[in-house]
C-alpha positions in Angstrom: -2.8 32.6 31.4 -2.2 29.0 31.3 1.7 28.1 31.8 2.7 25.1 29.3 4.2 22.1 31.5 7.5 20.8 30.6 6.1 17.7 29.2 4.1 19.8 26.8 6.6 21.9 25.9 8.9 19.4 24.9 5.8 17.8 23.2 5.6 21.3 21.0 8.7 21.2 20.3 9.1 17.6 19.0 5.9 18.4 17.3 7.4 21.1 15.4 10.8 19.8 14.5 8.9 16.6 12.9 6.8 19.1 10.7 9.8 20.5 9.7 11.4 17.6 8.7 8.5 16.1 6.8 8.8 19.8 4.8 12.4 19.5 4.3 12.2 16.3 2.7 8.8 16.8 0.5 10.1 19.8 -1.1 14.1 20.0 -0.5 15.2 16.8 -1.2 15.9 14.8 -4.8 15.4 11.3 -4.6 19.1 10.8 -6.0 20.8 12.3 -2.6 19.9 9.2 -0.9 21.7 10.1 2.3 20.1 13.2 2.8 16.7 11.5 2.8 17.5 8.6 4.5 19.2 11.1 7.3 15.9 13.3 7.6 13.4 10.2 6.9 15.5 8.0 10.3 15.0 11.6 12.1 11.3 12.3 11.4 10.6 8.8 12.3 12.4 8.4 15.7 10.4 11.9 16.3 7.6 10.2 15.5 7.5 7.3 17.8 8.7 9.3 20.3 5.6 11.5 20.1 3.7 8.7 20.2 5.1 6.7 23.4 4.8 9.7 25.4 1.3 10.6 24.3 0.2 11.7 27.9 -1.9 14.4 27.8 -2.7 14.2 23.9 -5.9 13.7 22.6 -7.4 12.3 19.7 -8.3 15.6 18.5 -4.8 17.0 19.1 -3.1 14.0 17.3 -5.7 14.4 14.5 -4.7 17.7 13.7 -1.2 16.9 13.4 -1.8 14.2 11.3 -3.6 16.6 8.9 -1.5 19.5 8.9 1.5 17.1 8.2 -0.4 16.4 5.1 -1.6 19.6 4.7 2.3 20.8 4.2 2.8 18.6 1.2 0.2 19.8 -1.1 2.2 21.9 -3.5 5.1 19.9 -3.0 6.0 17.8 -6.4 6.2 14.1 -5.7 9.7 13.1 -5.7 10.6 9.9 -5.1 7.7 8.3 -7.9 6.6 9.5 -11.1 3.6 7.4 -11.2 1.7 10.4 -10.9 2.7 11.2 -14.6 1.0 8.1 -15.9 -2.0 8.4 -13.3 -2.8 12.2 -15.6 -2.0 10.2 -18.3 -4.9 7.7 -17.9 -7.1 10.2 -16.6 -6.9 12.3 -19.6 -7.3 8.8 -22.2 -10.8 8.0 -20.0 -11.3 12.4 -20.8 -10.9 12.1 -24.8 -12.9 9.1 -25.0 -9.9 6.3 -25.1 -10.1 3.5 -23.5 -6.6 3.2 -21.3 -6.3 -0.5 -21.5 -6.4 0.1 -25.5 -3.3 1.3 -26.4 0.4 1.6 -24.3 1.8 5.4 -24.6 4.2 4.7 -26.9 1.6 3.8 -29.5 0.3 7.4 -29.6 2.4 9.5 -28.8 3.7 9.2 -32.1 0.6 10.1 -33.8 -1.5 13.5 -33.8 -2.7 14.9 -32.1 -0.8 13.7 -29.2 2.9 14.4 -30.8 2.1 18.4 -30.9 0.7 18.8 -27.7 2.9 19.7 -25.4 0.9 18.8 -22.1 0.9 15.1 -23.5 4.4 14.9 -24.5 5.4 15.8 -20.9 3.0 13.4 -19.4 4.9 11.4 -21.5 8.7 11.7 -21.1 7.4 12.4 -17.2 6.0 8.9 -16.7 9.4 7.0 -17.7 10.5 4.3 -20.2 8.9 1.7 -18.5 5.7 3.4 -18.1 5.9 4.5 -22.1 6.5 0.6 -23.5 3.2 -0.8 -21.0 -0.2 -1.2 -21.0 -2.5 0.4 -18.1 -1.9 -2.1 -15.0 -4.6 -0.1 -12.6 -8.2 -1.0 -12.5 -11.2 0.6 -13.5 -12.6 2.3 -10.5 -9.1 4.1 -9.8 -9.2 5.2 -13.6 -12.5 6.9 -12.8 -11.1 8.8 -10.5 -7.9 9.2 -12.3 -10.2 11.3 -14.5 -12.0 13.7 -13.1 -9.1 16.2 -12.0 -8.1 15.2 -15.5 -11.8 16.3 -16.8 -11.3 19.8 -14.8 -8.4 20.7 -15.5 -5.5 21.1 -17.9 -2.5 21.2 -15.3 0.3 19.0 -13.4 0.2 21.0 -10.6 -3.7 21.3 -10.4 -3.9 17.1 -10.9 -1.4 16.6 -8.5 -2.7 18.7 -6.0 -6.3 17.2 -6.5 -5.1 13.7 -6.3 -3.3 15.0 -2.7 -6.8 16.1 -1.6 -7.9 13.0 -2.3 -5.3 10.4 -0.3 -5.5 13.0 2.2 -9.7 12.7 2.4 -8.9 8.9 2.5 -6.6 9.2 5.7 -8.5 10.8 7.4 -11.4 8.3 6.6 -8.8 5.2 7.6 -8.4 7.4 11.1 -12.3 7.2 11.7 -13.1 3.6 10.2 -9.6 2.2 12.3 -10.7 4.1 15.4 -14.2 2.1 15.0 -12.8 -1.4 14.3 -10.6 -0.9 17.8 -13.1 0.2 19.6 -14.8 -2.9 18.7 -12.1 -4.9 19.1 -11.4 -3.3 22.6 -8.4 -1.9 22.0 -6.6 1.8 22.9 -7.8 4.1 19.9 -4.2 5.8 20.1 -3.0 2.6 18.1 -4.5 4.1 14.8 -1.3 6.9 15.1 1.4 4.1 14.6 -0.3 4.2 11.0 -1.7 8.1 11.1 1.4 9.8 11.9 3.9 7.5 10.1 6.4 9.4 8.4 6.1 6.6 6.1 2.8 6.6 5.3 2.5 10.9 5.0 5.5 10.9 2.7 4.0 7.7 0.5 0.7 8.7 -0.1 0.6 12.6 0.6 3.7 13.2 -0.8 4.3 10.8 -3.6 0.7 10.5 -4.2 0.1 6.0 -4.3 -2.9 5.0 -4.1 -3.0 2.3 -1.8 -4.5 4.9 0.9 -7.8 4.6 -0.9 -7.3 1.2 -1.3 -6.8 0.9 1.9 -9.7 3.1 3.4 -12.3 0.8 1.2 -10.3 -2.3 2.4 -11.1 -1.3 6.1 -14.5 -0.2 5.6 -14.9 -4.3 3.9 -13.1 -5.3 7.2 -15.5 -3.6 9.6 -18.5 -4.9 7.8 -16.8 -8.7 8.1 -16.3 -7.7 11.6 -19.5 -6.9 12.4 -21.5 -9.5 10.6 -22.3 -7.2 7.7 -21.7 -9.1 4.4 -23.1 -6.6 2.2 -21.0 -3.5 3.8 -18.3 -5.6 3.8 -18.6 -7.0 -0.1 -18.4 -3.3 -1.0 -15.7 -2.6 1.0 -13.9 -4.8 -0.4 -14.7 -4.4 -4.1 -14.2 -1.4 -3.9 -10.4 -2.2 -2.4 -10.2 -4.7 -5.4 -11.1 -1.4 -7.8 -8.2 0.3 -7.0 -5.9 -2.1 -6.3 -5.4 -6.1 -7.1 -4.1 -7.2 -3.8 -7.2 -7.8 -1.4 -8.7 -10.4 -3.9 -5.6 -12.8 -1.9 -7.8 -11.8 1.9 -10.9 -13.2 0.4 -10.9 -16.7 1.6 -9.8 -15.3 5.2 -13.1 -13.3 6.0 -15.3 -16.5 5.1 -14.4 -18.4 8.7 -15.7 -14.8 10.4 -19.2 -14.8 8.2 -22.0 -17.8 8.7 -22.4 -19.6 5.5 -25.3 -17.8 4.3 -23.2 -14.5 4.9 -19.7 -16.1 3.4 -22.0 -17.4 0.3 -23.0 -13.6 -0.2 -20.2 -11.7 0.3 -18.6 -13.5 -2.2 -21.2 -13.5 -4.6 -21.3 -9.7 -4.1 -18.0 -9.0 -4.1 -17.2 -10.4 -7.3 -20.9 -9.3 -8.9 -19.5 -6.1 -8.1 -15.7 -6.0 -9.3 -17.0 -7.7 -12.2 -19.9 -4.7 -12.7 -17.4 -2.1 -12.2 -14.9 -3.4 -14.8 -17.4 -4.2 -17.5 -17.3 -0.2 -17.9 -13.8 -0.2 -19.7 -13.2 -3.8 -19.7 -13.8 -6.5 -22.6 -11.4 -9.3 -23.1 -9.1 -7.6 -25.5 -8.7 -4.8 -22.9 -8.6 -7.3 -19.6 -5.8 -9.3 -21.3 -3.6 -5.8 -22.2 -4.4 -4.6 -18.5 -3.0 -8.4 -17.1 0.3 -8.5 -19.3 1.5 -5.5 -17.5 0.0 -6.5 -13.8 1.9 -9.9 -14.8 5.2 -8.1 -15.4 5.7 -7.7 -11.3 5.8 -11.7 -11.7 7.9 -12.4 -14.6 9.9 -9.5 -15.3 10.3 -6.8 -12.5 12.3 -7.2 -9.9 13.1 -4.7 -7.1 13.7 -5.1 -3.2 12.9 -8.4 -2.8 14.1 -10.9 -0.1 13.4 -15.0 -0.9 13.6 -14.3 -4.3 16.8 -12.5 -4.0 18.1 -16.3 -2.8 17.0 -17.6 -5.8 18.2 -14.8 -8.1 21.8 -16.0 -6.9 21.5 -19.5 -7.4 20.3 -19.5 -10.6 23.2 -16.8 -11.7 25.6 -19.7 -9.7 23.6 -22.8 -11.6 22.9 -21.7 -14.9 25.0 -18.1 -15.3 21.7 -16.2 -15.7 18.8 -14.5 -13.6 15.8 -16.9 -14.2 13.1 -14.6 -13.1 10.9 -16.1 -16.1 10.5 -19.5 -14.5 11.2 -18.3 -10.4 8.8 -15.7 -10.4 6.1 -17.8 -11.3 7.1 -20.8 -9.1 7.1 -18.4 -5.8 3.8 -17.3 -6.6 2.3 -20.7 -6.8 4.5 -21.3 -3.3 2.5 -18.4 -1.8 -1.0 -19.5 -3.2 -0.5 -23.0 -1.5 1.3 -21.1 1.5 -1.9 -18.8 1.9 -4.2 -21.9 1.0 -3.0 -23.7 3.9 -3.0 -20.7 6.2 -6.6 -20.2 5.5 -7.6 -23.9 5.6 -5.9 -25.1 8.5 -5.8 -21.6 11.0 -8.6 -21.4 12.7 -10.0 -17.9 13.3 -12.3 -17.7 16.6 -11.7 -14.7 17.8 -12.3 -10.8 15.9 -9.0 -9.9 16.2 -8.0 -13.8 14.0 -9.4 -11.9 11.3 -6.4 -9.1 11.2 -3.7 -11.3 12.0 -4.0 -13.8 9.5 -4.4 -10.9 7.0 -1.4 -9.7 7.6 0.2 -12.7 7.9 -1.3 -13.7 4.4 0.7 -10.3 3.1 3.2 -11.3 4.8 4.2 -14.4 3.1 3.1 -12.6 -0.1 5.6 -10.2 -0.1 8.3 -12.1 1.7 7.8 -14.2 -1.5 7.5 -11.4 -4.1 9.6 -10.2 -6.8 9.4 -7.1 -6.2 8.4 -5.2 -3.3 8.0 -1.0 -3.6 7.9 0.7 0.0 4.0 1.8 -0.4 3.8 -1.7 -0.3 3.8 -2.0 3.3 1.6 0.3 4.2 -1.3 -2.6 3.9 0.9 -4.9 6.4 1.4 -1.6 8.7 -2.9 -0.8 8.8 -3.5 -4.4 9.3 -0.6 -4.6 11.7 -2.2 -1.9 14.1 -5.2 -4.2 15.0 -3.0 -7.0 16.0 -0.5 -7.6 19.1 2.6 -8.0 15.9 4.2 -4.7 15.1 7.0 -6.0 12.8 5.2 -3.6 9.9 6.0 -1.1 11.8 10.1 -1.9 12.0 9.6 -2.3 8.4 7.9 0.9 7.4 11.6 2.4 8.8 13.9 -0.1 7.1 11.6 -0.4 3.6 13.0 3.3 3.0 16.8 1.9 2.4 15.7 0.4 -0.8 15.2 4.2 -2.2 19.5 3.9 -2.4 18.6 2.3 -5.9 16.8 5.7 -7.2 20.3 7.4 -6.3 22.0 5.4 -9.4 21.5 6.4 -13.1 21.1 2.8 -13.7 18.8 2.1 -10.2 21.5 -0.8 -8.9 20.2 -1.8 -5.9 22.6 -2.5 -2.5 22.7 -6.0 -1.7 24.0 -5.0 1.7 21.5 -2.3 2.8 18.3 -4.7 1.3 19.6 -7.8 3.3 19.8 -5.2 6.8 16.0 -4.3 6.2 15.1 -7.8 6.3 17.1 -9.0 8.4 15.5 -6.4 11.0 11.9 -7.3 9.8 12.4 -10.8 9.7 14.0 -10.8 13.3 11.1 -9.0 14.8 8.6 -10.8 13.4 10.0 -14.5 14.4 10.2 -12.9 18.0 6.9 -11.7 18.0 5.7 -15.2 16.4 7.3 -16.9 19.8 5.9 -14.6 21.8 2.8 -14.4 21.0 1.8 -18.0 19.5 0.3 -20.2 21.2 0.7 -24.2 20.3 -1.8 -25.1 17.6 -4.3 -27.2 18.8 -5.7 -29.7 15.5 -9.0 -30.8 17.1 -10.1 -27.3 17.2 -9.0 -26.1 14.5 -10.9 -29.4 12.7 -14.0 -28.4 14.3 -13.6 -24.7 14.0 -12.8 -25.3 9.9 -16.4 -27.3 9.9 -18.5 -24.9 11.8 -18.5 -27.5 14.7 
């Protein structure tokens, strides 16, 4: 019988205690005992890395397995820390009955039969939260499809939820295999893809609290490998797909069209948007588009919640004029970041594969540094993109993003000024590092001739 080595032991061990701690907070801990979380989230995610820097001996198989049992343990486990979920069923069973969810915000029928006598509607209702009640539907049309089929099969929270798991799960481990591909290709280690697979972060976001950027994010890296490999028409799926289940990849558009020939830019485009228009034409019309963009425009003009530059300007308006002017600084960072990311696209040039990942996540990058509001599955995008690069300041931040879930620990959700300004202070830090480190002088005449194909 084979003795284990130290090393391996140790490596059991560490393996174990992190599975334990990803159980204790999935199904032991309420989002308002913020230190408890916080406590066991620091814990799982030193374990993590610590797993991960002594990988000797491990193999991809080995670190798959953990990955997926990880997610595995959080299958029955209610999501805590969001109840997006309850508007997810919500949708799912509108698409079911033959309502269009763009059509009406839950508020509207609740109050009329036969929603207001049936129970399973009314908690779907108080379960998705005020905010949630007063809106309109802000997620596209392909994620509604698949919003509805649990809904179409069954009749249950617990079912849903557990179906949706199966689901972010089945994506993960599709991110694993796609990821592993695009590093082979970029000839890079293949143990990289664990900085995203075994993130605490990302198991607890997506398996546990069930946000749907991991699909997103598996059909965004299947649109990135087809760029990558010259495949405009893999990669226009790809990426409509992305677009389908979330908004934010439409802003990496303009960065894959240096890595394509014009013929193959001209067509991915063209396909991308023939597409994302197609799909949306299902539930879409322009009565339903325009109730689906007043809520996505809310997260401009209204919401506001962990954010950094805006933060600045939060305070000198409350200085200036005595009130938060979110209705005319939202807007005025967003057109910042569309000129920030115009310029980035126009002027960077991107010769090598590996150009393509960085200046996507640099392109999030300024997007959420600029953002009024900025949830923690947020990052998750940064962290994916993050792995195929030589920056790993997504990574700090998928740690420090987890101090703004002190706010859920108030009746009223007050953020802490303090703790918000630490996480970025830390992200910030290590990204300007990294930046020096690892940026070269910019060299015009290239990136003029590089820009015109020359």
């Amino acid at each position: 019988m084979k003795v284990l080595s130290k090393h391996n032991l140790i490596a059991s061990f560490g393996v174990l205690f992190f599975l334990v701690l990803i159980c204790f907070i999935g199904y032991w801990t309420p989002r308002e005992n913020f230190n408890q979380f916080i406590s066991l989230y620091f814990a799982a995610f030193i374990v993590f890395y610590a797993i991960w820097l002594n990988k000797q001996g491990w193999n991809f198989k080995l670190f798959f397995g953990v990955a997926v049992i990880a997610r595995l343990i959080l299958l029955l486990a209610v999501p805590e820390l969001s109840n997006d979920f309850y508007r997810f069923i919500w949708d799912g069973e509108m698409m079911v009955s033959g309502i269009n969810p763009y059509a009406h915000v839950p508020n509207e029928l609740i109050s009329q039969q036969p929603f207001y006598s049936d129970l399973y509607m009314r908690t779907l209702w108080h379960g998705m939260g005020e905010l949630s009640q007063a809106n309109y539907s802000c997620y596209p049309v392909f994620n509604q499809v698949l919003f509805a089929i649990p809904a179409y099969l069954f009749d249950s929270i617990q079912a849903n939820v557990i179906f949706y798991k199966l689901m972010l799960i089945a994506a993960d481990i599709g991110v694993v295999l796609v990821g592993k591909r695009i590093l082979e290709q970029l000839q890079k280690p293949t143990h990289l893809i664990w900085l995203y697979a075994l993130n605490p972060f990302v198991i607890l976001e997506f398996s546990g609290n069930l946000h749907f950027e991991g699909v997103m994010i598996f059909f965004l890296l299947i649109g990135l490998y087809g760029v990558l490999k010259n495949n405009w028409m893999l990669g226009a799926v790809g990426f409509a797909l992305a677009i389908q289940i979330k908004l934010i990849p439409l802003i990496l558009l303009p960065f894959m069209l240096k890595k394509l020939k014009w013929q193959g830019a001209l067509g991915f485009v063209a396909f991308t948007l023939f597409l994302v228009i197609g799909i949306s034409l299902f539930l879409l019309n322009e009565s339903f588009y325009n109730n689906m963009m007043t809520s996505v425009n809310l997260y401009f003009h209204t919401f506001e919640f962990n954010a950094s530059v805006f933060n600045l300007f939060r305070e000198y308006s409350f200085a200036t004029l005595g009130y938060d002017n979110i209705a005319k600084d939202g807007p005025l960072l967003s057109k910042i970041t569309m000129v920030s990311l115009a310029l980035l696209a126009l002027f960077r040039s991107y010769l090598e594969p590996k150009d393509l990942f960085t200046a996507s996540l640099f392109a999030l990058g300024i997007y959420y540094l600029l953002a009024t509001t900025v949830h923690p599955w947020y990052v998750a995008t940064l962290l994916i993109l993050s792995v195929f690069t030589a920056y790993k300041f997504a990574l700090i931040w998928t740690a420090t993003v987890m101090l703004s879930y002190f706010a859920y620990s108030n009746p009223d959700f007050a953020e802490n000024g303090s703790l918000i300004f630490l996480e970025y202070t830390l992200v910030i830090a290590v990204a300007v590092y990294e930046i020096i480190k690892n940026t070269k002088s910019i060299n015009f005449g290239v990136q003029f001739k590089a820009f015109f194909g020359k």
